[in-house]
N, C-alpha and C positions, 0 to 999 in steps of 0.2 A: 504494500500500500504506500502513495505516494504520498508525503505528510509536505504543504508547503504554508508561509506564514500568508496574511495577505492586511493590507492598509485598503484605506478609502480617498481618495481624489476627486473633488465636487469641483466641476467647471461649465462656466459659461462662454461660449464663444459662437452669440449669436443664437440660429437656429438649432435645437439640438437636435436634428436630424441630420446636421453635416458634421457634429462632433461624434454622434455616435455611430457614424456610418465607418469613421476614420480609427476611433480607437476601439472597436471590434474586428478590427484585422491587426492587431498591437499583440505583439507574444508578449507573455506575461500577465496580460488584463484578462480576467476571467469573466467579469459581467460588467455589461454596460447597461446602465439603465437611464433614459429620459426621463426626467421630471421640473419640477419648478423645486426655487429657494431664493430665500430673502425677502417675502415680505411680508403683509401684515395678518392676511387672511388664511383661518386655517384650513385645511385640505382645497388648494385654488382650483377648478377647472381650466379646460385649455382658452376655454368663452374668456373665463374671467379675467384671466393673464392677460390675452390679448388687448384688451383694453387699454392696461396700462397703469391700470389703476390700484391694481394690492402688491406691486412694490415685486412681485417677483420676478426674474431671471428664469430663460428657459437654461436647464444646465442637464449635466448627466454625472451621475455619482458612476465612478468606479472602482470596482472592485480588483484588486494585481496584486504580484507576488511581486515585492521590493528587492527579491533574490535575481528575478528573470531582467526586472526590469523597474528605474529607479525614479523615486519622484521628482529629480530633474527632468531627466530623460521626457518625462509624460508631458510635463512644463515647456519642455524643448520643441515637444512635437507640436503641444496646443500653441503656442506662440507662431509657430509657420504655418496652421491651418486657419487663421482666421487673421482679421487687422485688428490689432490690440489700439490704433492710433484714434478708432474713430467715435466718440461716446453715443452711446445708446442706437449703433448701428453697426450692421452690417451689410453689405452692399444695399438690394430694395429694401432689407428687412431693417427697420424702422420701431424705434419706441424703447423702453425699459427696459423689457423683459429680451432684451437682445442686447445686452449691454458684455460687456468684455469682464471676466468675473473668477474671481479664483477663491473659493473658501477653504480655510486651511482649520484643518484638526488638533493639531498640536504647535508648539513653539518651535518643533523643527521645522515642519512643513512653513510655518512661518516663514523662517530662516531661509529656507530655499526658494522659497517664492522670490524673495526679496530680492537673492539674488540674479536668480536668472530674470527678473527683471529689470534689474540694473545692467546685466548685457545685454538685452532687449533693446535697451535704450539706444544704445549703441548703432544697433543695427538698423533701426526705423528713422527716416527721418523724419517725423514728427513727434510730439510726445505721450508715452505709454500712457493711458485712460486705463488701463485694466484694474478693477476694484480687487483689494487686497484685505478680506473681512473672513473672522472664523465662521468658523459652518453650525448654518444655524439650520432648522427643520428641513428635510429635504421630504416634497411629495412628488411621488413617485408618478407620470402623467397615465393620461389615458393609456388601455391595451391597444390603440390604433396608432399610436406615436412610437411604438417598442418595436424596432428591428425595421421600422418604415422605409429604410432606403432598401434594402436587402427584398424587399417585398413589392416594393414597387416604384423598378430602378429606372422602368421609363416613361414614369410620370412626367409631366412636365418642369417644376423646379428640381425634383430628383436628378433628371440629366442635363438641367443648363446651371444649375447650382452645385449640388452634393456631389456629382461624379466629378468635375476637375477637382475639387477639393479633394474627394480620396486618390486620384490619379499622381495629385501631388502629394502628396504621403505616400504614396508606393512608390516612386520615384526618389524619395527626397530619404526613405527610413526603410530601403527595400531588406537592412540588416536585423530590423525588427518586427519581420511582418510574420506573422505564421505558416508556417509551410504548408 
């Protein structure tokens, strides 16, 4: 029996159909799950979020073995799969609940946040908006948002959105992908 440890990683980067389209082909991350976090309203619907209004982030909690694969690492990858530079958007996807979002669990995750955003800086020429706040309730979204690109990859934003986005992580992290 294989016995391995595993941490949690809650990020937002935009719609989370394109984050969790990208780190469900990540070796080491065992689940990916979409949901909302951050804000006021308890259990939000996907209605409700859109709005704008109860403060939450679309984000996706993950589940990884910190042995295969490390919380820089995941930090590294989410920083190349969306624009950390532009607040409360990414590309059409507009408002709050799309805002650039890292909740961190412990004082280390802290710490490495911190830093690989500090070389983030570096790299973007504009300046990093990614919110940097611990992790507060994570609800878990609707079953029609779970595994959405995988299920239906030639939708219409699925293929002019999510697919160069995972093209570019398979390209860019072909060393971390699952075989």
């Amino acid at each position: 029996m294989t016995t391995y440890s595993t941490e949690i990683a809650i990020l937002g980067g935009g719609c989370f159909w394109c984050t969790e389209a990208v780190f469900q082909q990540i070796r080491g991350v065992f689940k990916v799950e979409s949901g909302y976090a951050g804000g006021a309203a308890p259990n939000p619907t996907y209605e409700q979020i859109c709005t704008g209004k109860t403060g939450h982030a679309e984000v996706v909690r993950l589940e990884f073995d910190p042995a295969v694969i490390s919380y820089r690492e995941l930090l590294e990858i989410f920083f190349t799969i969306h624009d950390p530079t532009t607040l409360n958007r990414q590309g059409n996807d507009a408002g709050t609940q799309y805002r650039s979002v890292i909740y961190f669990h412990d004082a280390e995750q802290q710490a490495i946040a911190k830093d690989v955003m500090a070389k983030m800086a570096e790299v973007w020429d504009a300046p990093i908006v990614t919110e940097l706040t611990e992790a507060p309730m994570f609800y878990i979204a609707e079953a029609y948002h779970q595994n959405y690109f995988r299920q239906h990859p030639q939708q219409g934003y699925c293929s002019v959105v999510v697919a160069p986005k995972v093209a570019k992580a398979r390209k860019l992290f072909a060393s971390k992908l699952i075989a």
